[in-house]
C-alpha positions as CSV (number, residue, x, y, z in Angstrom):
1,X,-132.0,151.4,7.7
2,X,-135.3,151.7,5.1
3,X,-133.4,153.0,1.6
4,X,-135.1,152.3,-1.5
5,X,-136.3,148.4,-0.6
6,X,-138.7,148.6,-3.3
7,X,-137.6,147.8,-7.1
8,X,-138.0,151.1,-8.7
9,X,-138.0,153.5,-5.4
10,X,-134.9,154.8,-6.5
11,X,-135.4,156.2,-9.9
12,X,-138.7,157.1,-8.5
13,X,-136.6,159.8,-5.7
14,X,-134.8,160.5,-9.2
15,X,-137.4,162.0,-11.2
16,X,-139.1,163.3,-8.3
17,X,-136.0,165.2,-7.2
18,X,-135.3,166.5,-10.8
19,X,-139.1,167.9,-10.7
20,X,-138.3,169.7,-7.8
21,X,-135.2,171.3,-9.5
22,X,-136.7,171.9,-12.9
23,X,-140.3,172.3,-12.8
24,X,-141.8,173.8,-14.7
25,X,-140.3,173.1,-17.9
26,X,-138.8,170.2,-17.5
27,X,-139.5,167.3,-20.3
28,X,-139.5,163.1,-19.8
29,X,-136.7,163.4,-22.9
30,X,-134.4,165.0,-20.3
31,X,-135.1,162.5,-17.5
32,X,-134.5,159.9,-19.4
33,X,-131.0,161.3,-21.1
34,X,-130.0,162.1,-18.0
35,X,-130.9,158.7,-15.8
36,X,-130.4,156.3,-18.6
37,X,-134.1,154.7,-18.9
38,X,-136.3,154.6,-21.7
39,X,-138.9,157.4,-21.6
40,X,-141.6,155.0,-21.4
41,X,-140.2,154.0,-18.0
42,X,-140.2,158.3,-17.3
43,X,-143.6,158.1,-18.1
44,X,-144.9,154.9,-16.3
45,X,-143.1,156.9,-13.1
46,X,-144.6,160.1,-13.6
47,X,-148.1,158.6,-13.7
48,X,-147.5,156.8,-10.4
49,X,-145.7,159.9,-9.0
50,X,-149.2,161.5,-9.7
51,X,-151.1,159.1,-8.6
52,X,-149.5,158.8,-5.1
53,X,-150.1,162.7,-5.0
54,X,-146.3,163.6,-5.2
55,X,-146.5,165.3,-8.6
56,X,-149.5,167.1,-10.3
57,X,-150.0,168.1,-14.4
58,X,-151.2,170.3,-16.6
59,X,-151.7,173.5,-14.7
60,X,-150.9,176.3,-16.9
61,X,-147.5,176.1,-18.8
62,X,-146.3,174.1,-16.5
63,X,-146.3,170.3,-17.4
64,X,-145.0,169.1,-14.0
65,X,-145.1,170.2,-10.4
66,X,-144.3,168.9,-7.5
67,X,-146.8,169.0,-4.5
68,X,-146.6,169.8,-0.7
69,X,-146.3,166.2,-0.3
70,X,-144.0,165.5,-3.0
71,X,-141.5,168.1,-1.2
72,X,-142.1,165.9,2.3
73,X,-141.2,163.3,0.3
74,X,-138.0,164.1,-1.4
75,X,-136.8,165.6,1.9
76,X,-137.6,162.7,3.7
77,X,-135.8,160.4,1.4
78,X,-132.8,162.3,1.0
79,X,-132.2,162.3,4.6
80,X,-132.7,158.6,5.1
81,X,-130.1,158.4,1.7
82,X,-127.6,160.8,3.6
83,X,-127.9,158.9,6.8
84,X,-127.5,155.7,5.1
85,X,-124.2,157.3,2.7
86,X,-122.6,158.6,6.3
87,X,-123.0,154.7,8.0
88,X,-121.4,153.0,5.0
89,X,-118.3,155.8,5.1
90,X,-117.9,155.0,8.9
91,X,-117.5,151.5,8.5
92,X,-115.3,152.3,5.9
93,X,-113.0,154.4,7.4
94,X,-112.5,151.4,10.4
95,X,-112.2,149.0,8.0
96,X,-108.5,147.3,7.5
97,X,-107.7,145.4,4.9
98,X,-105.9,142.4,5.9
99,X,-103.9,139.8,4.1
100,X,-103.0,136.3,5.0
101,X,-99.2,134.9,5.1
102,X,-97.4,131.7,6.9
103,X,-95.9,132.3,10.0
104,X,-91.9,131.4,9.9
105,X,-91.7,131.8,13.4
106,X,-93.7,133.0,16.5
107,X,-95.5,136.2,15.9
108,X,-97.0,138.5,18.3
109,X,-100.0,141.5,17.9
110,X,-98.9,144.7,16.9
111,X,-95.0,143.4,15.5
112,X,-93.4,144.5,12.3
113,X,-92.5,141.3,10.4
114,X,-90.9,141.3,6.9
115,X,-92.7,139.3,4.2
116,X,-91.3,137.4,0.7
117,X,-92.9,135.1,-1.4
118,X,-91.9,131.4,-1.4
119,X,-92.9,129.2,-4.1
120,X,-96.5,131.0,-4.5
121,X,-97.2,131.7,-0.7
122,X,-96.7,134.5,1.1
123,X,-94.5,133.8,4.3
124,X,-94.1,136.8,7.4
125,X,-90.7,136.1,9.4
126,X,-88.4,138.7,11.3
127,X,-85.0,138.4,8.8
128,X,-85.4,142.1,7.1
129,X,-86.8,142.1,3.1
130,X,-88.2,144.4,1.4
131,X,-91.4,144.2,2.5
132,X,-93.2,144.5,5.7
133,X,-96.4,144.7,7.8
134,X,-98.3,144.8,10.8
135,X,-99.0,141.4,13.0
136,X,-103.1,141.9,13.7
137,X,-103.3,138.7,15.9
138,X,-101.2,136.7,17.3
139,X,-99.7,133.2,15.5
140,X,-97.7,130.3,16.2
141,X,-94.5,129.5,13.9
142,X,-96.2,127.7,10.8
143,X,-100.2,129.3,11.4
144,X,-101.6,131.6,9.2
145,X,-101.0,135.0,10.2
146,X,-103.4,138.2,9.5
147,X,-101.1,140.9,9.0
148,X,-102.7,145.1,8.5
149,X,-100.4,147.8,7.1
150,X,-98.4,146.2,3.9
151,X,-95.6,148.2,2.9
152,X,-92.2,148.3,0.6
153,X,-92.1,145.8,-2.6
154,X,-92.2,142.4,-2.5
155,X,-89.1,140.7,-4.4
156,X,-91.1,138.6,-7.1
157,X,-89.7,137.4,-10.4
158,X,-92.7,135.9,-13.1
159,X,-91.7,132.6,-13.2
160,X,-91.2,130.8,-16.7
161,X,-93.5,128.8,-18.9
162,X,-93.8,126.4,-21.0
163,X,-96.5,125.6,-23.4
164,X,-96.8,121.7,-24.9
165,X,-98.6,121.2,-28.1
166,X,-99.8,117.9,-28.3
167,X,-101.0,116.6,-31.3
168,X,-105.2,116.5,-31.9
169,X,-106.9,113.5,-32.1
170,X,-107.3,113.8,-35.6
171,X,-103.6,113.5,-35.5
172,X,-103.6,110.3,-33.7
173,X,-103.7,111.7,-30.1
174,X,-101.6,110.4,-27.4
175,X,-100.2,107.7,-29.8
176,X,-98.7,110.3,-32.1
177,X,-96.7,112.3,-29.2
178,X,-93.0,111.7,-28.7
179,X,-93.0,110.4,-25.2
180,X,-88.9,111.3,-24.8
181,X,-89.2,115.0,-25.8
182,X,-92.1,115.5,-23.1
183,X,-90.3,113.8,-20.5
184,X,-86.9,115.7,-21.0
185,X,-88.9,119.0,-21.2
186,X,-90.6,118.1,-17.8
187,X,-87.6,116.7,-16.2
188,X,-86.5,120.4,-16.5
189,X,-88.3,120.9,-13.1
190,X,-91.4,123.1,-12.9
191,X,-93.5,124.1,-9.8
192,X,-96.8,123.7,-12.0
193,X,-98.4,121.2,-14.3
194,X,-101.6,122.5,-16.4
195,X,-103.7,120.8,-19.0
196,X,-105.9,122.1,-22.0
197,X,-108.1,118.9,-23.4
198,X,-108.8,115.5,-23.2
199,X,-105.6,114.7,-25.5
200,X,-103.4,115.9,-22.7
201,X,-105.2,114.6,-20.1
202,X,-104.3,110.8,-22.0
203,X,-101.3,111.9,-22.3
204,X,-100.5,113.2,-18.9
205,X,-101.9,110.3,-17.8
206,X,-99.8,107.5,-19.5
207,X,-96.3,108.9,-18.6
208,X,-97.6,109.4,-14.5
209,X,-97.2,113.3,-14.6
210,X,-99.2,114.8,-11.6
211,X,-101.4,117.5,-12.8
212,X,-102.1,120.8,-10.9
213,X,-104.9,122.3,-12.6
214,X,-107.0,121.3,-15.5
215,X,-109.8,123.9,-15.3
216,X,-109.8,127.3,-16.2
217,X,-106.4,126.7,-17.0
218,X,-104.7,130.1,-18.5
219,X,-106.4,132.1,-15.5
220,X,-104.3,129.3,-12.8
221,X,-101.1,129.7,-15.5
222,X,-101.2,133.4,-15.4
223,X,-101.7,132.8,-11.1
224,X,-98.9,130.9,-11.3
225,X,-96.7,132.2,-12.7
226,X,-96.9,135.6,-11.5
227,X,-96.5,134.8,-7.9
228,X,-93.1,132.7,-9.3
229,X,-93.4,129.7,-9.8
230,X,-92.7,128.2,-13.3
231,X,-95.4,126.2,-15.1
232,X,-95.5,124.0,-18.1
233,X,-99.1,123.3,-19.8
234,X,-100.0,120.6,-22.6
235,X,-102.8,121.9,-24.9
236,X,-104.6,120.9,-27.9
237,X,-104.9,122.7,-31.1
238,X,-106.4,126.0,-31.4
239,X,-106.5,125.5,-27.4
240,X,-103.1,127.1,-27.3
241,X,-104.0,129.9,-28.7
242,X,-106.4,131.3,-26.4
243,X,-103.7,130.6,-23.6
244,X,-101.0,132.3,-25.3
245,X,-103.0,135.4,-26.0
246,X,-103.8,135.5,-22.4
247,X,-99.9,135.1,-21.6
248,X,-99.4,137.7,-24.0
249,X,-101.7,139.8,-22.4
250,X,-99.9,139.5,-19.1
251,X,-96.7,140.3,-20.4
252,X,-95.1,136.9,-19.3
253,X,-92.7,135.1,-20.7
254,X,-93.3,131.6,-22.4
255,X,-92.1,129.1,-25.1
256,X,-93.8,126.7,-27.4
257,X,-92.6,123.1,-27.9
258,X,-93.9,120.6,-30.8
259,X,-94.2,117.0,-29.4
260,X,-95.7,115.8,-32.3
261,X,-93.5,112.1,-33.0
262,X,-91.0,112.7,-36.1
C-alpha cells in the first residue's frame, strides 16, 4: 500500500491538510509550532505545494488557499492513510504474543501447563505453580515450547550479588590481589561470573575461574540476577561505580568486597 514513500510526503499531507482547515488566515509560525519544523522547512513546502498546483497565494486577505486539486489531493491521501491505519490494527488484533520456555515433559496444542523459572530459564511442566499458559504447538519433553496466554505470577526471587574490587594497575594489578579472599568469596557458589577490565580478566585468568560475560557487563548482571540467579563481578576502579549505580537503579541487592593484599 503507497503511504508517504517519498522523504517529506508526509509533512507535505500536513500542511496541506491544515490549509484546508484554516485558510485563510492561517500563518507558517503556526505550522511550524504545531508540526515541530523550522519555518523555513513551512516555507520550502508551501512553495512546492504551490508549485504542484495544490495551494495558491496572495488573493485578497487571504495568504493561503487550497485549490480544487489540492482538496483531490488531501482526500486522496487521507484515504490511502486510513486504509493503511485499519490493515496495521487487523494484523494487530490477530497477533499473539508468544514466549519461549523448556518443555519438562510432553506437551500438546491447546494445554494449560504451569510455568517457574529455573536457574534463569523459563521451564512449562504440568505440576500446578503459580503461573500458567497456553501450549501453541506441540513439543517433545526437553524442546522449546511456544506458549500464548501467560497468566498468574511467576515465583522469582533477585538473586544476590557480589561486586570484587580488584586493585588497578597502578596498584600493582593482579599481583597485588589476595588470591585466598577471592577464592573463599567464589567458593560461596554463584550461578554467574562477570568481569569489568583487563585487571580482572588477569586475574580471573590466573586462579582458572570460568567467566560468563565480560561485555556490557552491568546490563548481563542486572539480567541475571533478576531472573535468580546470583552473580559475583570483579571490576576495576571507578568501573565499579557505574555498575553499582545501575544495581542501584534496579533496586537489587549487592555487596562490595576489597581484595586488595594486606
Amino acid at each position: 500500500m503507497k503511504v508517504f514513500k517519498k522523504k517529506g510526503e508526509l509533512t507535505r499531507f500536513q500542511i496541506l491538510a491544515d490549509i484546508a482547515r484554516e485558510q485563510p488566515h492561517l500563518r507558517q509560525k503556526d505550522i511550524a509550532q504545531k508540526l515541530g519544523i523550522t519555518v523555513q522547512a513551512v516555507s520550502e513546502n508551501i512553495k512546492s505545494l504551490v508549485d504542484d498546483g495544490f495551494v495558491e497565494t496572495g488573493m485578497a486577505n487571504a495568504r493561503y488557499k487550497i485549490t480544487k486539486r489540492g482538496i483531490e489531493k488531501v482526500k486522496t491521501e487521507a484515504l490511502n492513510l486510513r486504509k493503511y491505519a485499519d490493515n496495521v490494527l487487523d494484523t494487530m488484533n490477530t497477533y499473539k504474543s508468544v514466549w519461549p520456555a523448556i518443555a519438562r515433559e510432553d506437551m500438546h496444542s491447546g494445554e494449560t501447563v504451569w510455568l517457574e523459572m529455573e536457574n534463569g530459564t523459563l521451564y512449562a511442566g504440568k505440576e500446578e505453580k503459580s503461573a500458567y499458559a497456553k501450549v501453541l504447538k506441540t513439543a517433545k519433553a526437553g524442546d522449546d515450547v511456544a506458549l500464548e496466554q501467560l497468566g498468574g505470577t511467576i515465583q522469582l526471587k533477585p538473586g544476590n550479588i557480589v561486586v570484587i574490587q580488584v586493585p588497578t594497575i597502578k596498584e600493582g594489578g593482579s599481583n597485588a590481589c589476595d588470591n585466598k579472599r577471592i577464592m573463599d568469596i567464589y567458593n560461596r557458589g554463584f550461578d554467574r561470573v562477570g568481569i569489568m577490565g583487563t585487571v580482572s580478566r588477569a586475574v580471573t585468568n590466573k586462579l582458572d575461574i570460568k567467566v560468563d560475560f565480560e561485555f556490557a557487563t552491568p546490563d548481563a548482571t542486572v539480567a541475571a540476577a533478576k531472573r535468580g540467579l546470583n552473580v559475583v563481578v570483579f571490576t576495576v576502579g571507578k568501573m565499579s561505580k557505574s555498575l553499582i549505580r545501575k544495581l542501584e537503579h534496579n533496586g537489587l541487592r549487592y555487596t562490595v568486597e576489597d581484595v586488595s593484599s594486606p
